[in-house]
C-alpha positions as CSV (number, residue, x, y, z in Angstrom):
1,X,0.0,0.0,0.0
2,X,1.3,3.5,-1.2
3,X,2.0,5.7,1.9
4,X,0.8,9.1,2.2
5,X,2.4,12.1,3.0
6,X,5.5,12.2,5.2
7,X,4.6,11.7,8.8
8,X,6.7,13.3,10.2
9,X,8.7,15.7,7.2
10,X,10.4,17.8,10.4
11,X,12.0,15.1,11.4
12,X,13.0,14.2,8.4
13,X,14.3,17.3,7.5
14,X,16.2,17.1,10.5
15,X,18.0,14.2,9.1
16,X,19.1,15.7,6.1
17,X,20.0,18.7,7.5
18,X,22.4,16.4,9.8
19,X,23.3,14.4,7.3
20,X,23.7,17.5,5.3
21,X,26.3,18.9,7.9
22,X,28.4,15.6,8.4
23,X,29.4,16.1,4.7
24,X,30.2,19.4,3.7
25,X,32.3,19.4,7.1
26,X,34.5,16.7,5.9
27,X,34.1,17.8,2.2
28,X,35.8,21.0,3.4
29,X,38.8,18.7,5.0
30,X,38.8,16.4,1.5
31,X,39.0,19.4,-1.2
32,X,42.3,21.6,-1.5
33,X,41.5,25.3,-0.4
34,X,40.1,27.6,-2.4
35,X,44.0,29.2,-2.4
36,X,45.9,26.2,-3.0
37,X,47.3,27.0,-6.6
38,X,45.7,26.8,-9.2
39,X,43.6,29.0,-7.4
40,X,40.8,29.6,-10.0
41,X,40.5,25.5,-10.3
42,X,39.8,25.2,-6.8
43,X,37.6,28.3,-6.5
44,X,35.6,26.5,-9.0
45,X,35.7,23.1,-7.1
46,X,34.2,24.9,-4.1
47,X,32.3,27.1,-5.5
48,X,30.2,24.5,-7.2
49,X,30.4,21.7,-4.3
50,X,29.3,24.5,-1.8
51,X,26.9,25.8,-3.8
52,X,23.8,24.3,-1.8
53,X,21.6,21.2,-2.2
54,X,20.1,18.7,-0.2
55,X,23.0,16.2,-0.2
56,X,20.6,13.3,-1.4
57,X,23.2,11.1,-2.4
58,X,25.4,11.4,0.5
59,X,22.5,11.1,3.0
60,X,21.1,8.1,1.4
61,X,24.3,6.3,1.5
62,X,24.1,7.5,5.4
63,X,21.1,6.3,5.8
64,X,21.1,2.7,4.1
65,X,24.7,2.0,5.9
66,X,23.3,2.9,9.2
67,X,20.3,0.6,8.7
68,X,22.7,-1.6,8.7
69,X,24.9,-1.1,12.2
70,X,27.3,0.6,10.0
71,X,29.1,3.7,12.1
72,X,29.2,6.9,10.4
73,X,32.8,7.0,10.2
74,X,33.2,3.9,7.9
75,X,30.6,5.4,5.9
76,X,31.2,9.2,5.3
77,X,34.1,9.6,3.1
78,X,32.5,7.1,0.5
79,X,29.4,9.3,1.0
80,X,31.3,12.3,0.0
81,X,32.6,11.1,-2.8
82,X,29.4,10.6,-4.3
83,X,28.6,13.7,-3.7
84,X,31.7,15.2,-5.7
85,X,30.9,12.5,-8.3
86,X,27.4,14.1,-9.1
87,X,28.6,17.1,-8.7
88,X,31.1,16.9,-11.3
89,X,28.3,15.0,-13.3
90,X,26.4,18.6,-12.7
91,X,28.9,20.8,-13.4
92,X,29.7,18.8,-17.2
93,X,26.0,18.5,-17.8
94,X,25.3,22.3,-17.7
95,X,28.1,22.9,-20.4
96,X,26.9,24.8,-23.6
97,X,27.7,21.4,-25.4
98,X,25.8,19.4,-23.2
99,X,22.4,21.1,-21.6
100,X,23.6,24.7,-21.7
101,X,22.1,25.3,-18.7
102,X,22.9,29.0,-17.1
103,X,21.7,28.7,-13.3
104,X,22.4,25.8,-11.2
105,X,21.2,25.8,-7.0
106,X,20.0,29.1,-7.5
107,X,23.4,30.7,-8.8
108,X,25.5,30.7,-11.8
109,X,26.6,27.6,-13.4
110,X,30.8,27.4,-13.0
111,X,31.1,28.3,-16.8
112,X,29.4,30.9,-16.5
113,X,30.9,32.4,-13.5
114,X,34.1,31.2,-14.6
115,X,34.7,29.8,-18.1
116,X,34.1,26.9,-20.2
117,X,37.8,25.7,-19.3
118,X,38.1,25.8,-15.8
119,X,34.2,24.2,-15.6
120,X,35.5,21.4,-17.4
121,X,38.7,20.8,-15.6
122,X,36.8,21.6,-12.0
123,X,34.4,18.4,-12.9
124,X,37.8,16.5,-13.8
125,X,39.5,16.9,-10.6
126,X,36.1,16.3,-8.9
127,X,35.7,12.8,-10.5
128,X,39.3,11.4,-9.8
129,X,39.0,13.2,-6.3
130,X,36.5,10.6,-5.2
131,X,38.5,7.4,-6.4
132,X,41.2,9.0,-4.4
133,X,39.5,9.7,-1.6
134,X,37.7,5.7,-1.4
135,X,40.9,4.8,-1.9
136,X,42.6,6.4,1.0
137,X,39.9,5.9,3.5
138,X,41.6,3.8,6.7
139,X,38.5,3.4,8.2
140,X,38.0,0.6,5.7
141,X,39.7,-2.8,4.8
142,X,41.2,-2.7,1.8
143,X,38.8,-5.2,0.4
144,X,36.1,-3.3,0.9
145,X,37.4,-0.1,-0.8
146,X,37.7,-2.5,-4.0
147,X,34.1,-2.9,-4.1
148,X,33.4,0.6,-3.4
149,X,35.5,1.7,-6.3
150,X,34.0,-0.4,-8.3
151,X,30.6,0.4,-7.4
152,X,30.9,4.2,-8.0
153,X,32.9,3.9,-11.8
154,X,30.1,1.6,-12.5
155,X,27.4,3.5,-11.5
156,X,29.3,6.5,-13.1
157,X,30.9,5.1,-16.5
158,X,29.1,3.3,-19.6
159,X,27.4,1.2,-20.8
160,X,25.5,1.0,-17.6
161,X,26.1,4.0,-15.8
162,X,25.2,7.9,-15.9
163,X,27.4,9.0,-18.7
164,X,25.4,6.5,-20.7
165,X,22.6,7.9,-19.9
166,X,23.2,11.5,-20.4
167,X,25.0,10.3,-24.2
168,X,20.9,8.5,-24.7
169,X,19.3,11.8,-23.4
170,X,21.1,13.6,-25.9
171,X,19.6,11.7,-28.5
172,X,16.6,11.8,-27.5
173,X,16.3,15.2,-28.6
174,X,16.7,14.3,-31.9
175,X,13.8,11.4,-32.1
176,X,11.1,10.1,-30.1
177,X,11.3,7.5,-27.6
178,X,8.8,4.7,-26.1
179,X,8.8,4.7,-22.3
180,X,10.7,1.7,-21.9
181,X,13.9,3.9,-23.7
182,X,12.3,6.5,-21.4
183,X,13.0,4.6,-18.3
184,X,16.2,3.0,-19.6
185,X,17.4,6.9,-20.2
186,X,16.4,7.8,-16.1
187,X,17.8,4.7,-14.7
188,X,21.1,5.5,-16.3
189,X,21.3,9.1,-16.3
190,X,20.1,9.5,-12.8
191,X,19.2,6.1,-11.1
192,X,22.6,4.4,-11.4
193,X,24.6,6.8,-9.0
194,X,21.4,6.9,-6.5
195,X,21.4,3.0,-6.5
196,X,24.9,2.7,-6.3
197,X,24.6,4.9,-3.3
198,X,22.5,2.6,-1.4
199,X,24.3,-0.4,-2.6
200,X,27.4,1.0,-0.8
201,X,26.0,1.9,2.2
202,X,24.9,-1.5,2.5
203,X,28.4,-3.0,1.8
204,X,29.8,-0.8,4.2
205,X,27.1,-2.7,6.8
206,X,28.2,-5.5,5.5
207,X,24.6,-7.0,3.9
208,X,24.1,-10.2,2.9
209,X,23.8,-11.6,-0.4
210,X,19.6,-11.3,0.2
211,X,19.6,-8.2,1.8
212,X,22.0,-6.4,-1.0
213,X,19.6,-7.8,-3.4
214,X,16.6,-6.0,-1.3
215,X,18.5,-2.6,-0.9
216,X,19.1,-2.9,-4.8
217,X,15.6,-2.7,-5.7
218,X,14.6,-0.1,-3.5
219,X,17.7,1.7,-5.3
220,X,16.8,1.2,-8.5
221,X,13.3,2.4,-8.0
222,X,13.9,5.2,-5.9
223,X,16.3,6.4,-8.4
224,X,13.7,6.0,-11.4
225,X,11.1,8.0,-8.7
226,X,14.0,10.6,-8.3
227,X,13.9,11.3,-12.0
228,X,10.3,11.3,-12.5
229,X,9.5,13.5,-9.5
230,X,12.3,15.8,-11.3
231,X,10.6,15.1,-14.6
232,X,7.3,16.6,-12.8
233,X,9.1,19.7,-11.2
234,X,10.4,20.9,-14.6
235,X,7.0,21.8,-15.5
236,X,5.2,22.5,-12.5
237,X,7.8,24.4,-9.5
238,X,9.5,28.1,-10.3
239,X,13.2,28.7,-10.7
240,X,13.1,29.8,-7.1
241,X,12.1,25.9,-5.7
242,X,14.1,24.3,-8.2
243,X,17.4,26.4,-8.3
244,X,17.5,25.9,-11.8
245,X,16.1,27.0,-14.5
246,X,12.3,25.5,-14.9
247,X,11.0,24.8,-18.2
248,X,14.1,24.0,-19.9
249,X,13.4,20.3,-20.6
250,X,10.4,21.2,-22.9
251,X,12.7,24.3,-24.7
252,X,14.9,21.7,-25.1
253,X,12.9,18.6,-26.5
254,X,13.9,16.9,-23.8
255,X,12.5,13.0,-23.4
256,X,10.4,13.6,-20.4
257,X,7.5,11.4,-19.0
258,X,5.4,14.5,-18.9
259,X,6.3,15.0,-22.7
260,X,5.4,11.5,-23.4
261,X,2.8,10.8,-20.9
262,X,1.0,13.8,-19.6
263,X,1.0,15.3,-16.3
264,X,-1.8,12.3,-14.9
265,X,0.8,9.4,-16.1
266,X,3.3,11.0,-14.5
267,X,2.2,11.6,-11.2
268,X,0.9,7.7,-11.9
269,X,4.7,6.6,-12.8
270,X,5.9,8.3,-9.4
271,X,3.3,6.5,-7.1
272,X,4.3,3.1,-9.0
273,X,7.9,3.9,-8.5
274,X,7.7,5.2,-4.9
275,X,5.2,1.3,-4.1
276,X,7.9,-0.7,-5.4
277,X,10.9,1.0,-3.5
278,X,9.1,0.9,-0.3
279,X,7.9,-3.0,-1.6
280,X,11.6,-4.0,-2.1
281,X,12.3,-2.5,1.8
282,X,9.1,-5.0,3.5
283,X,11.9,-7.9,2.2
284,X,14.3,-6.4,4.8
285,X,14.4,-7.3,9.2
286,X,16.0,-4.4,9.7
287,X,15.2,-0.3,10.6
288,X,13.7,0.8,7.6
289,X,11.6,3.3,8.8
290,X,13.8,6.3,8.0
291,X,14.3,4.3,4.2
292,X,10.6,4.7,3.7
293,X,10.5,8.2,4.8
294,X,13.1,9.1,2.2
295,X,11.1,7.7,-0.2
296,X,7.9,9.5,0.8
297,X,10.1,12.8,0.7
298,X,11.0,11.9,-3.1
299,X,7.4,11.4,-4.2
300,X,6.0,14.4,-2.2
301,X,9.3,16.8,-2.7
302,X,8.7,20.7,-4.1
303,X,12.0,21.4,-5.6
């Protein structure tokens, strides 16, 4: 049965906002200062890692990993680097070449406030950052930071991560597309990285075979509601809820499920997607309460 609203959406706000904390402190300790030479590169590391955000990735990770006895210092540097993972993903995707996109958290992309260039190299170093810092985390066995790894370049890469999926959203632009390409497009582009998220988390906890399986599901559609729910906002919320720039998926003949499907559908889509994630967390005998919260935040979020 599909939940209604959020229960209780101050304490979950509290969460994130927690959550939210724990990683832009240790974010500040991971990234070289905005001084350290080259200083414009760095200025536009930080500038676009501290721009704002909720922290979605990062907190889910949080979340999953301590669902599963997992302490929050074997769990937050991996949770980090997601977070300069999509936010390298963020910076390359509002490139003129890519969605050309002028306003990002409710400020200037980094190309525009800084150049093409330095946007590009800013979302390098952010990308190999986070391999870096997996890889040097001592509060994990070596073994363990393998997986990791491997988890985040999948989730990342091609054929089945989000650089696949923003290379099909591109051209999808260009021709029409059935809603199974539709959903192939948002599992890739966005799902991948928030399913790999909670995959780790529940590595970290060390998860069984079963469970992993469970915490994959609920990743996979809770990624796929992510995308819809964004889908939704595009045409619905103002530029001041989204800190971006609403309306740009239709100016751009983007594939969209409310382009395909109507507003009705979509809402429809997200309700299915939200029923299966919190489906996939009944399999589970641990605390998933604050896992079904998230996902009633997703379905019911504003911007």
């Amino acid at each position: 049965m599909v939940s209604n609203a959020i229960q209780n959406p101050l304490e979950l706000d509290s969460l994130l906002a927690s959550s939210r904390a724990l990683v832009e402190l240790e974010l500040n300790k991971l990234l070289p200062l905005a001084g350290t030479s080259p200083e414009k590169i760095h200025h536009a590391i930080r500038w676009s890692v501290f721009a704002g955000g909720k922290r979605f990735r990062p907190a889910l990770l949080l979340a999953v990993g301590q669902a599963f006895s997992a302490p929050v210092e074997a769990l937050i540097r991996t949770a980090c680097a997601f977070e300069m993972v999509h936010t390298y993903s963020l910076i390359h995707d509002d490139l003129p070449a890519m969605d050309d996109d002028d306003l990002r958290r409710g400020r200037p992309t980094c190309h525009v406030r800084f150049d093409e260039a330095t946007a590009i190299l800013a979302g390098d170093a952010l990308q190999t950052l986070a391999f870096q810092t997996i890889a040097k985390d001592m509060a994990l066995d070596a073994e363990t930071r393998i997986a990791l790894i491997s988890e985040l370049a999948r989730a990342a890469a091609t054929p089945d991560g989000m650089v696949a999926g923003q290379a099909l959203d591109m051209e999808a632009e260009t021709r029409q597309v059935s809603r199974a390409q539709l959903e192939e497009i948002h599992r890739l582009k966005t799902g991948a990285l928030i399913k790999a998220a909670a995959r780790c988390g529940a590595i970290i906890g060390r998860a069984s075979d079963s469970e992993l399986s469970a915490i994959t599901s609920y990743g996979a559609h809770l990624g796929l509601l992510f995308q819809i729910t964004d889908d939704f906002l595009d045409v619905t919320a103002t530029a001041e809820d989204l800190g971006k720039t609403p309306g740009k998926d239709a100016r751009s003949n983007k594939a969209t499920y409310p382009a395909l499907h109507g507003m009705e559908e979509t809402r429809a889509a997200a309700i299915d997607a939200h029923h299966n994630a919190c489906h996939a967390l009944d399999q589970l005998d641990r605390p998933t309460d604050v896992l079904h919260r998230i996902a009633d935040f997703i379905l019911h979020r504003t911007g």
